[in-house]
Steps between C-alpha positions, in 0.01 A plus 500: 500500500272401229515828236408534118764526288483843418467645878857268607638767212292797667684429818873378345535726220507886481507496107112394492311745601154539763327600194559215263449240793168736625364442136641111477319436797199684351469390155351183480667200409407158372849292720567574805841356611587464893773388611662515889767732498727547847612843533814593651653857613850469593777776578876447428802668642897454525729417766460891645164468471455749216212382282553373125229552287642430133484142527323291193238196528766318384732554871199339717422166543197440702396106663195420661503178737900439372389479108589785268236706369492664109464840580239644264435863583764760649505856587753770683210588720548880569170660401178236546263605679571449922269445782664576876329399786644655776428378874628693795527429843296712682539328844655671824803346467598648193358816608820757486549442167221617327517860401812360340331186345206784368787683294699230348150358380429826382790513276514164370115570384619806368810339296330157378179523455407556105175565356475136417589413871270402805587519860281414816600592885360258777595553864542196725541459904204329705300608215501539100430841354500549124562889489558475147341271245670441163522820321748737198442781708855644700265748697309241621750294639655776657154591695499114555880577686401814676210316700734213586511494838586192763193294582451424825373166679109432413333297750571116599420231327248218489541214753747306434696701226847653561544807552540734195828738503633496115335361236819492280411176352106569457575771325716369219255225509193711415674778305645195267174265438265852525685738312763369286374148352265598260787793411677418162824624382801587732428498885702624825426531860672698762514350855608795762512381825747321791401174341319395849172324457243509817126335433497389141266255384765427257856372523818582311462212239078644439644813428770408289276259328260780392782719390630195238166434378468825352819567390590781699820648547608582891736747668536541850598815684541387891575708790742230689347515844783230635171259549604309142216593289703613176600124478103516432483699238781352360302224474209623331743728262733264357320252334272688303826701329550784764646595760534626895690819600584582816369878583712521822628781617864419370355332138418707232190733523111452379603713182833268431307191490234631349706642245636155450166348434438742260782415307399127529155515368628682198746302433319136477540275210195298461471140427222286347512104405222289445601185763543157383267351765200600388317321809235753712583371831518814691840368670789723571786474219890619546641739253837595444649777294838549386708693267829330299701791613753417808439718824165670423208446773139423353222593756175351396209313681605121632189373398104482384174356516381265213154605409223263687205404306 
């Protein structure tokens, strides 16, 4: 992600402040220095799973392609400012659950949000509905919830075209190249659903293509159907740093896990190195993240797109 010097420390470090990078940005200046710094948000937790958040940039280690990387810019990530995007499945199958979905959204709105903070609310099933673009405001998110409703089938498609059911994979599609790329700072996006796609356009590797190219943290919440489709979300979860939890009716409950992400997205140390290869080839580059310290779990995104010019 090709930044100015002074917004990579906007984004890493909470010492400098919006002010003095609002008035660096404004105050003209004769050199101009860019330089193509990668971003990375990871989480770290012990062998119960308890998070540790005292670690030092000097405990990571961070490799891009296999080659080590000089990290330049680190930050415990607890209070930057956060933009959710949260997508629920609105479909028939998925139907039951959401008066209870509605409340546990509710309350993680209620809990998370900050004034700094932006959350949307999109609806998928044969359709997309944005009931909520981004906004800071609680109460309207929580109008956004209480016309959430399931959306039924909307006529048949063109010749030719399959027939549309849930557009799981259209949605995180759209909602990540329409809503979240042009988004700076710290990014997450909420999947609620089975994890069954039924008419998308796009695949499983689209979506989760989209997601890495912005940078965009995802957790999935799946109602296990016995049809597979948390392995789904599991797919689109893990490799951008998240994760997928299993809402069934014997797992823990909507305000558990979402208690848990919570805790996650305020407890993120973020990472920032300027990469050796310097090349703008728009390819897709492996990243690995560890810590020196035996039996602690780093979660952070597998990989990222090289700026394309």
């Amino acid at each position: 992600m090709k930044v100015t010097l002074c917004l990579a420390l906007c984004f890493l470090s909470p010492a400098v402040s919006r002010l003095a990078c609002a008035q660096a940005a404004d105050e003209p200046s004769p050199i101009r220095v860019d330089v193509n710094v990668v971003n990375v948000l990871c989480t770290v937790s012990d062998k119960r799973g308890a998070l540790v958040t005292d670690l030092r940039k000097e405990d990571f280690e961070i490799r891009e392609n296999g080659r080590k990387q000089e990290i330049r810019y680190f930050a415990r990530d607890t209070d930057l400012p956060l933009t959710i995007a949260m997508l629920m499945d609105v479909s028939g199958s998925v139907r039951q659950a959401l008066d209870a979905e509605r409340e546990a959204a509710g309350r993680f709105f209620d809990v998370v949000l900050r004034p700094t903070d932006h959350a949307l609310l999109l609806g998928f099933s044969s359709t997309l509905v944005l009931w909520q673009d981004f906004t800071t405001s609680t109460t309207r998110l929580h109008t956004a919830l209480a016309q959430l409703h399931a959306v039924p089938f909307r006529g048949l498609p063109p010749d030719g075209q399959p027939m549309p059911g849930t557009l799981l994979y259209d949605a995180v599609y759209q909602t990540a190249g329409g809503k979240l790329k042009r988004v700076p700072g710290r990014k997450a996006m909420l999947i609620i659903s089975d994890g069954l796609d039924n008419g998308s356009r796009m695949h499983l590797e689209e979506a989760l293509e989209a997601v890495q190219q912005t940078n965009t943290i995802v957790y999935g919440i799946c109602y296990d159907q016995k049809f597979f489709g948390c392995e789904y979300l599991k797919g689109l979860a893990e490799p951008t740093g998240g994760r997928m939890f299993d809402a069934g009716k014997k797992r823990k409950s909507l305000g558990e896990i979402y208690q848990t992400i919570e805790d996650e997205l305020r407890s993120q140390y973020a990472i920032g190195y300027v990469p050796i290869n310097q090349e703008h080839d728009g390819k897709f580059r492996k990243l690995e993240v560890k810590v020196d310290t035996p039996g602690l779990k780093v979660s952070a995104r597998r990989g990222y797109y090289a700026e394309k010019q």
